[in-house]
N, C-alpha and C positions, 0 to 999 in steps of 0.2 A: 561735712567732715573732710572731703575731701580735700579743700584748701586749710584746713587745719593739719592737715597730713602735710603739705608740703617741704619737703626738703627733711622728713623726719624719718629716718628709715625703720623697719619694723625688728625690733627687738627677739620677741618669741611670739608662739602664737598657741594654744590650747584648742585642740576636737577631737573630735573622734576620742573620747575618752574611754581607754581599756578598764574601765574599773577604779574601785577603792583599793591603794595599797599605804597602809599606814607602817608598815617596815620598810620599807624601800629604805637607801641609802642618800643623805640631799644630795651627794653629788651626781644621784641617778637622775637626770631628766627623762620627761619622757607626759604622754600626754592620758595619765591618770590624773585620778581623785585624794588629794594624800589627806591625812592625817589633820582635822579640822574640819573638815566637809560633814557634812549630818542632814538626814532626811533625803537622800538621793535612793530613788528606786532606778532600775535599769530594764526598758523596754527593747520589743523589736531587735535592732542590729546590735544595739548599744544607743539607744537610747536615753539618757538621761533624765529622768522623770522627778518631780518632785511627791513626795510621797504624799497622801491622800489623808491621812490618820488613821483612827479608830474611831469606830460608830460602834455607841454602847447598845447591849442584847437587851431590852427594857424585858421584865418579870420572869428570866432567867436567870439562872446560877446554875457555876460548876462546879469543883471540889480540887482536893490537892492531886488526883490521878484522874486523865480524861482519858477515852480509848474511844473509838466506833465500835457499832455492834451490827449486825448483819438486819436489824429492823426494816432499814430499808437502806436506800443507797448513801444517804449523808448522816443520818442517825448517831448520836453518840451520846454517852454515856460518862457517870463521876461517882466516884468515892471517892469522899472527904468530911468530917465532922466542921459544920459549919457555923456562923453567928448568923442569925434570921428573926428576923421581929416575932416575940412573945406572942404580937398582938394578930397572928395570922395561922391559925390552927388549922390544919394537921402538920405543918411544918417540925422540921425537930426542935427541943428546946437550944433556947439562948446557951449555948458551950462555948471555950473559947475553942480556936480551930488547935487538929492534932495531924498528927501524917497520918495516913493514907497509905494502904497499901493492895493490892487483889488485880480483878480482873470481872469485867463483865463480858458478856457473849451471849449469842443465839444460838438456839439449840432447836428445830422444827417450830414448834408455836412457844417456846418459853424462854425466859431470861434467865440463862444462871449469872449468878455471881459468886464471888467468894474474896475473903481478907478480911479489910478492917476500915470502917468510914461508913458514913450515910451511903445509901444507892438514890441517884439521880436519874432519870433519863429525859434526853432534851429539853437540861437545865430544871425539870419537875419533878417531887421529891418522890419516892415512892413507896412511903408508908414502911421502911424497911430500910435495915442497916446488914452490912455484910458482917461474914464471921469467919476463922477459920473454918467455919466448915461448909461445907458446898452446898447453896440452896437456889431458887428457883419461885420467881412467877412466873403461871399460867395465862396464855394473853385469852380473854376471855370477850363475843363480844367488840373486838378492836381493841381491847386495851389490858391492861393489869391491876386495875384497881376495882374489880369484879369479888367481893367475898369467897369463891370458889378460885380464883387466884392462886392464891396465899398471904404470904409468901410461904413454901412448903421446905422443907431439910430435903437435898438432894438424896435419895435410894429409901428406902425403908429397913424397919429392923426385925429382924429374925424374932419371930410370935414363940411362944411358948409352944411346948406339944397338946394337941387337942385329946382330953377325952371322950372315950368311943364306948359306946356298947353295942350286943347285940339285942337287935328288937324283931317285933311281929311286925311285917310290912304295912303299914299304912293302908287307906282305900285305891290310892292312885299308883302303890306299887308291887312288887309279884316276888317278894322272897327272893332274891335270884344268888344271895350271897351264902358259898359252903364253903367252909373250909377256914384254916388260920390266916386272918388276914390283918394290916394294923395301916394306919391312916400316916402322912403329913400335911403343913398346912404351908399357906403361904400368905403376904398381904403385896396386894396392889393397887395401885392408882391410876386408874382406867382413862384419868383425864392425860398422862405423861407416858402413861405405858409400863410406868416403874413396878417392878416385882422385886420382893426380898428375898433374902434367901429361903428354901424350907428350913421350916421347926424340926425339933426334934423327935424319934418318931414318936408316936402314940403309943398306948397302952398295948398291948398284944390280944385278939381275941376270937375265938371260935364260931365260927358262924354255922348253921342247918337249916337251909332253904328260910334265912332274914337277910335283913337289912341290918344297918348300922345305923345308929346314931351319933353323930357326932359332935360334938359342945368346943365352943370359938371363946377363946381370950379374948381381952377389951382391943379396941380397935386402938392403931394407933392416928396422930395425928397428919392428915393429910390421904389418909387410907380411907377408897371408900368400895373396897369387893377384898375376895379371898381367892385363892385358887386351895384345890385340893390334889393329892395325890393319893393313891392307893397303890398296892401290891396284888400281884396274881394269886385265887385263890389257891389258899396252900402254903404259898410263901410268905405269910405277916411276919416271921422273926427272922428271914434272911433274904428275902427279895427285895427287888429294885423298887422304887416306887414309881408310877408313872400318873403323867397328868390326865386327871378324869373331868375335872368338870372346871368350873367362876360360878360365885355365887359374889351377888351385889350384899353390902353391909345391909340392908333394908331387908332383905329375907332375913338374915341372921337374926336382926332386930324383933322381928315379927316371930321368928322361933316355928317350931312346929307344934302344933296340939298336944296337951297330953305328956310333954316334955319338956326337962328345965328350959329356963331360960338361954337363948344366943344356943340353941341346939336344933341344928337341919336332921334329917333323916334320908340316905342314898343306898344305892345298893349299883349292882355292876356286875356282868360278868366279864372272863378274860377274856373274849372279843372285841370287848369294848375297849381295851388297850392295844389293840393292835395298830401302830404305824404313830403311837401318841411318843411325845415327848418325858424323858425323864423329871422329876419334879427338881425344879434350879436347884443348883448347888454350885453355881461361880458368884451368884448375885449378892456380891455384900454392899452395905453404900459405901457412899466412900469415905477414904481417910480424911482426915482432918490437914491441910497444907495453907501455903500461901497464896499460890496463882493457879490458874486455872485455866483450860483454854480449848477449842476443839478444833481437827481436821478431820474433811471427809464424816467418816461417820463415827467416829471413836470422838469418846471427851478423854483430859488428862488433867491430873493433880498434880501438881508440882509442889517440892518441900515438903513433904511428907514422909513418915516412919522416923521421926525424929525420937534419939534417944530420951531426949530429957523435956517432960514438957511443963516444965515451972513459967504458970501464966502471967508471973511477975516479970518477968524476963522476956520480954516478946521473941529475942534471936534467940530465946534458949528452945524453942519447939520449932525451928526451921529445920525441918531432916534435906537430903540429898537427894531422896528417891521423887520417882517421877511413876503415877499410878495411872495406867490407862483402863477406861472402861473394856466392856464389853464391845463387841460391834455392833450396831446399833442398837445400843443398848448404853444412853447417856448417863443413866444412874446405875448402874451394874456394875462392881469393880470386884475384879479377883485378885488376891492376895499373889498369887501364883506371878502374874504376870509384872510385877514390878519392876523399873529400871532404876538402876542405883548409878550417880555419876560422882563425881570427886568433889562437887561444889555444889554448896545452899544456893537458891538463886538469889537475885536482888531485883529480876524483872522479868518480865515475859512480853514482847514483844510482836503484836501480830502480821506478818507480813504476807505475801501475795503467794497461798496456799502451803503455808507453810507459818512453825514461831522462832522467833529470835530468843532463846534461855540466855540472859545473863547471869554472872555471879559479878564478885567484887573485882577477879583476876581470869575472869574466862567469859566464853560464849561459845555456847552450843545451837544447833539445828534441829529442829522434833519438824519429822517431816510426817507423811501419809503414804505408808508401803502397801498398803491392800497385807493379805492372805493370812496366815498361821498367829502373825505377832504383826500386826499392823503398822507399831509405831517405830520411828527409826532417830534415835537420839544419836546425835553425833558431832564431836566436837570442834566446832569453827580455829577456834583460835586458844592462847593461854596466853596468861600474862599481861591479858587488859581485861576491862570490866566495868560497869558501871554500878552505880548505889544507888538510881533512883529510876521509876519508868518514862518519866520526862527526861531523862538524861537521852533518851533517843527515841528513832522515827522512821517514820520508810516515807522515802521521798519518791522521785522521779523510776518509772521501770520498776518499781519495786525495791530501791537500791538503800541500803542500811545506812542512815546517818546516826554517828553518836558522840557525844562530849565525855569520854573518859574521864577516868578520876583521877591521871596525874598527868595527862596531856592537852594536847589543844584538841579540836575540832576532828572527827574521823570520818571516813565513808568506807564504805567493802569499793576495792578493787575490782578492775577484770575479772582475775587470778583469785579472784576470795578472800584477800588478804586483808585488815586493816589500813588504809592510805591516811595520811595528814598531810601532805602534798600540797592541796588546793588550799589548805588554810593558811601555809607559811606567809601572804602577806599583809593579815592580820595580826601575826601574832604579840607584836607590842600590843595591841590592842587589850589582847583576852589573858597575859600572864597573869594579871593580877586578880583574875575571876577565880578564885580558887574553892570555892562554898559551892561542893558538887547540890546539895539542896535548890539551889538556886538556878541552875542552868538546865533551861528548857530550849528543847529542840521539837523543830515543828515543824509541818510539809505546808504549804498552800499549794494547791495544783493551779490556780487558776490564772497566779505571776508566778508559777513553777519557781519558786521561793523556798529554801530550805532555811526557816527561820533559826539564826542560834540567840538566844534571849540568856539578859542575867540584867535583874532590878529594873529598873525600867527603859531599856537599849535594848534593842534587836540588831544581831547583823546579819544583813540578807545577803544568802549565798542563790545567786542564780546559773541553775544549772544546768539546762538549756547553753546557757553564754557562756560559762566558765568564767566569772567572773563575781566581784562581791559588790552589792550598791555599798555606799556611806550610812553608816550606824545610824538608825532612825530614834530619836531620841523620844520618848512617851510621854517627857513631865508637861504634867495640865492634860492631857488624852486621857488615863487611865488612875484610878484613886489609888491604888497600894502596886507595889512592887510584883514582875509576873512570876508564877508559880505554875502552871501547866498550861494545856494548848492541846486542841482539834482542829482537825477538818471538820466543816459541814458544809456538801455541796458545793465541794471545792477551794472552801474561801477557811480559811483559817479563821479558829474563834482564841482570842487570847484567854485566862483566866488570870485574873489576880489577887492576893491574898483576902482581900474582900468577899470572894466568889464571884467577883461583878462577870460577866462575859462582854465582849470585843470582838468588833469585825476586823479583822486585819485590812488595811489600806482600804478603807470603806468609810471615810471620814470626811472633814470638811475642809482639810486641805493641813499645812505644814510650814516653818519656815525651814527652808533649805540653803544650805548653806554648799557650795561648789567651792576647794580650795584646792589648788592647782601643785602639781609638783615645782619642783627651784629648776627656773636658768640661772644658769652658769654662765657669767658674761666671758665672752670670748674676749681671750688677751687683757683683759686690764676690768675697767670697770663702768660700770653702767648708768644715763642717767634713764628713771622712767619718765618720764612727760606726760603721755599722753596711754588710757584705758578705750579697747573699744571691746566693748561684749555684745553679742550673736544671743536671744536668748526669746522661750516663750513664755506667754501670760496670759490670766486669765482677772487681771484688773490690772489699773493703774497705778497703786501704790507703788512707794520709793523703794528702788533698787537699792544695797548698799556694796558700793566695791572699795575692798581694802587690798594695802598694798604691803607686804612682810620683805623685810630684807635684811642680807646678809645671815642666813639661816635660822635666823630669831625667829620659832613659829609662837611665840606667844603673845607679843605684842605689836599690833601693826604701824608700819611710820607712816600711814596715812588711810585715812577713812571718808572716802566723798558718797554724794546721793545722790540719786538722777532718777527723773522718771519714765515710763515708757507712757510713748504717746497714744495708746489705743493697745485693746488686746491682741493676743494672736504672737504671731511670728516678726521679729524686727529686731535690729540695730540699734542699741541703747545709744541716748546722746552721750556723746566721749566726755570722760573724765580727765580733770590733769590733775595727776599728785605728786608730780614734780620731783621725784625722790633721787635725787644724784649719789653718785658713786657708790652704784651696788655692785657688791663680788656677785651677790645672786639675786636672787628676788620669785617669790611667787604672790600669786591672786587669789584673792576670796571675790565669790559675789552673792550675797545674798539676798533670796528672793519670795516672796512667800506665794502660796497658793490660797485660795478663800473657797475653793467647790468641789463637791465629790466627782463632779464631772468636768471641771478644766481640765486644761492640759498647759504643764508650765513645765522650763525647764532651762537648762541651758546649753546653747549650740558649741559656742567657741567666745575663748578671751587673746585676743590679741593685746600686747603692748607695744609703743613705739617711744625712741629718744636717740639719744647719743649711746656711742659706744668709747671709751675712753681709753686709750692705751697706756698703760703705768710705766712705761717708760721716756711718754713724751713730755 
C-alpha cells in the first residue's frame, strides 16, 4: 500500500470513535458513528464492537410486564396473557395476548403478586393468574407448585362471631371460668403467619366454676388454625378481649365429645391474661389496587380506595391511595394508616431499597422510614410520567432510566431532577417513536447497557462511557416485535410479542455497519482515490466500503469489496472509488461477525486523493 500511497496525500481519517450521533449537524466533522451505522456495541475505552445478536431462551416464556423478584439473585418474573400450544397442559389456554398490568415480589418464603395477566416465574407458568387483589404462593419444599402452596388471597376474612356456652368441665379440665364473660375469634395461616381480623364478639354469658364451649364457623380458604380471645372474668359485655390460646382446624374438625359439631371446650382464669396480647383489630387484608410492592418489613397496595369500581372499565377502579401493611405483618392492613396522593399510578418501579410510583404526569418515592408510620410517600417530580412499566428501569448505581410519554429518553440527575441531556444526540432517531406501548427500557449490567428498544431496534446507551453504540437492528434475530425486558444474572433477557425470550448480545454474531461522520473539503473540492480501513475479524468474508458524497446519506456513489486475509487485527487491502469533486464525503464499512465469541470491529477509515481548489 505504500507505493500506492505515493504522492497521494491523506484526505480525512476516522478513530477513536466518540459514539453514535445521528443529530449532529453534516457540517460537524468529527470522528463519531453518524446516522447509517447499525449493530455497533461499544467496549473498553471506546471500543467499537460488533454486536453479537440474540441467543434465543429455548422452553421459556415471558409476558407483557417482566420484573425481578428477591428468589434469588437474577430470578425474575411475568404477567402477561399468553398464546402457548393447547397441546402442553397445565399451561393457560390458547388466548390472544392482552396487557398486562401488577407486580410480583418476595415476601420471606412467598410470592406475592397482584394485577392482571398469567404469573410466570423463570419463564414457568405457575398454575395462577394475578388479580386485583393481593394473593400469594407458599414456596413449599423449594418450590410453589406443592398443593399446600396455593395460590392463597393475600390476609384473611373477619369469621362470624362464635357461639359459646356455659358447660360442666370436661375430664381433663377444673371449672375455672366465674363470672360474665364472652368470646372472639380469629383465622389464621400458620404457614404465612397471616391473621384476620377478630369477629365479632360472641354471645354474652355467665359462668359458676365452668368452662365454655365454643362453636367455629366454616373455615375459610387458605385457613388452617384459629386464634381465640376472651375477656377477664366479669367483664364479657365490656372488657377487652385478650389472646388465650391457637387451636389448629383439625381439633375444630374432631370437635369435642358430647358437643355439636366444630365446638372446642376451654376455660381460663384472669392470670392466664396477664402480659397476653389484645385480640387483632388492625388486621384487615387488603384492599383490592393495582401494584404492589415491599420495603424493609411493611408490603404496600398501590391504586386503591377507588371510588368507582365498574369492572368494565379497567381505569375506572384505579384509586390514588397507597395502603401499607402492618410491620411485619405482609398480609395485615389497617384502614387507618392509608396514604392518599394526587395521581392513579401507571407503574411501580423497583429500585435499590426503595420504589419508583409513576402516574401519567408524575413520579413519586415510597421509601422505608422504620417507626410509628413506616412508609414515606414523596413526591419526585410533576409534569412527566410514564403509561407503561417497561417504559422504565434502574440502570447503573441504581440510577432511574425512563422514555416518557411526550419526550425523548430520561435518567434522574445529580440533583434528582429529570435530565434528557445524554439523549439529544439521538434524537432524530426516536421522534418518530411515539407508541408509548412500545418503548421498552432495559439495564444489562454486564455491557453496563441501558437498552432503549421500539419494534425491533435497540439503542444502547453506555453509561460507563457516556456515549451511545449504533441502533442494533433485530430483523431475522427475534420473531415479533420487543414488548418487555429483564435482567438475569446480569445479561438482559428481551421478550417479544410472541413471549419467545432472548439473551441480549449473546448470539452468533451481526452485520455491522460503521458509517462515518462528513469531511468537509478544505477550500474547494475533493477527489477520493483511494479507502484504507484499520479493522477486526473473526472470518474472512468480504468487507464492503461505500463511499457517500456531497451530503447525500442515502445513496452511495460507490460500493467496492475486499477481503481480509486471515482473522484477527489488520489492514484491509485499499480500496479506489475514485469519487471526484466532493464538497464532503463520508464512509461506510460493512462487516459482519459469524461467533458468539469473535471479536470484530473497526479501528480507523482513512481516505486519500486530491484536494481541488474552486478557484483554480
Amino acid at each position: 500500500m505504500a507505493r500506492a500511497l505515493e504522492g497521494l496525500p491523506k484526505i480525512a481519517e476516522w478513530a477513536g470513535f466518540t459514539g453514535y450521533r445521528s443529530s449532529m449537524p453534516k457540517e460537524e466533522g468529527g470522528n463519531y458513528l453518524s446516522k447509517g451505522s447499525e449493530n455497533v456495541m461499544i467496549t473498553g475505552n471506546g471500543k467499537l464492537q460488533a454486536f453479537k445478536g440474540m441467543l434465543a431462551v429455548l422452553g421459556k416464556l415471558g409476558g407483557f410486564v417482566m420484573m425481578n423478584v428477591a428468589e434469588t439473585d437474577d430470578a425474575y418474573a411475568s404477567l402477561g396473557a399468553a398464546t402457548v400450544p393447547p397441546s402442553t397442559p397445565p399451561d393457560p389456554p390458547n388466548v390472544p395476548d392482552a396487557e398486562a398490568w401488577g407486580n410480583v415480589f418476595n415476601v420471606y418464603a412467598c410470592l406475592f403478586y397482584i394485577g392482571n395477566g398469567w404469573l410466570r416465574l423463570q419463564g414457568e407458568w405457575m398454575d395462577a393468574s394475578a388479580a386485583p387483589v393481593l394473593q400469594l404462593l407458599v414456596k413449599v419444599d423449594g418450590g410453589y407448585t406443592d398443593p399446600a402452596s396455593g395460590p392463597w388471597q393475600a390476609g384473611l376474612p373477619q369469621p362470624s362471631a362464635p357461639e359459646i356456652q356455659a358447660v360442666a368441665p370436661t375430664a381433663e379440665l377444673l371449672g375455672k371460668v366465674n363470672g360474665v364473660v364472652s368470646v372472639v375469634i380469629w383465622r389464621i395461616r400458620a404457614s404465612t403467619g397471616a391473621i384476620s381480623i377478630q369477629s365479632e364478639v360472641s354471645n354474652v354469658i355467665a359462668c359458676v366454676n365452668q368452662s365454655v364451649a365454643v362453636r367455629f364457623p366454616s373455615v375459610s380458604v387458605g385457613q388452617d388454625a384459629w386464634g381465640i380471645g376472651v375477656t377477664k372474668h366479669g367483664e364479657g359485655s365490656v372488657g377487652s378481649h385478650f389472646e388465650l390460646m391457637e387451636v389448629y382446624e383439625t381439633e375444630v374438625v374432631a370437635s369435642t365429645p358430647g358437643h355439636p359439631a366444630r365446638t372446642i371446650v376451654i376455660e381460663w382464669r384472669d392470670g392466664d391474661l396477664v402480659g397476653k396480647q389484645l385480640a387483632p383489630f388492625h388486621d384487615f387484608a387488603p384492599p383490592e389496587g393495582y401494584y404492589a410492592g415491599a420495603v424493609e418489613d411493611v408490603v404496600f397496595v398501590d391504586g386503591c380506595y377507588a371510588e368507582d369500581k365498574d369492572p368494565t372499565t379497567p381505569d375506572a377502579f384505579i384509586g390514588s391511595a397507597i395502603a401499607p401493611s402492618e410491620p411485619g405483618k405482609p398480609e395485615s392492613f389497617s384502614p387507618d394508616s392509608a396514604i392518599f396522593t394526587n395521581d392513579m399510578p401507571t407503574a411501580l418501579i423497583r429500585g435499590d431499597g426503595l420504589y419508583w410510583r409513576f402516574g401519567r404526569n408524575s413520579c413519586y418515592v415510597v421509601r422505608y422510614l422504620g417507626g410509628e408510620k413506616p412508609l414515606s410517600v414523596e413526591i419526585a417530580w410533576e409534569g412527566l410520567g410514564i403509561e407503561y412499566q417497561h417504559n422504565a428501569c434502574v440502570g447503573e448505581g441504581g440510577r432511574l432510566y425512563l422514555w416518557p410519554n411526550e419526550r425523548g429518553p430520561m435518567r434522574l440527575s445529580e440533583l434528582g431532577a429529570p435530565d434528557g441531556s445524554f439523549a439529544t444526540d439521538i434524537a432524530d432517531d426516536l421522534a418518530p417513536l411515539t407508541n408509548p406501548k412500545k418503548r421498552v427500557v432495559g439495564w444489562d449490567a454486564k455491557e453496563q447497557v441501558v437498552a432503549f428498544c421500539y419494534g425491533k431496534r435497540i439503542w444502547p446507551w453506555f453509561a460507563a462511557l457516556g456515549r451511545w453504540g449504533a441502533p442494533l437492528n433485530l430483523e431475522g434475530m427475534i420473531a415479533a416485535e420487543i414488548r418487555s425486558c429483564v435482567p438475569e444474572g446480569n445479561i438482559l433477557h428481551i421478550c417479544d410479542w410472541n413471549d419467545n425470550l432472548y439473551r441480549f448480545n449473546r448470539g452468533a454474531g451481526s452485520v455491522m455497519k460503521v458509517r462515518t461522520g462528513w469531511a468537509i473539503a478544505n477550500g474547494g473540492m475533493d477527489t477520493v482515490a483511494l479507502v484504507a480501513a484499520a479493522v477486526r475479524t473473526d472470518n474472512t468474508n468480504p468487507v464492503t466500503i461505500e463511499t457517500f458524497a456531497d451530503g447525500d446519506d442515502v445513496a452511495p456513489v460507490s460500493s467496492l469489496q475486499t477481503s481480509p486475509k486471515r482473522s484477527g487485527y489488520q489492514t484491509l487491502p485499499s480500496v479506489w472509488p475514485n469519487v471526484t469533486e466532493c464538497e464532503s464525503h463520508a464512509m461506510q464499512v460493512t462487516i459482519q461477525s459469524t461467533s458468539a465469541s469473535g471479536d470484530v470491529g473497526v479501528e480507523s477509515i482513512t481516505t486519500y486523493g486530491d484536494a481541488h481548489s474552486m478557484l483554480r
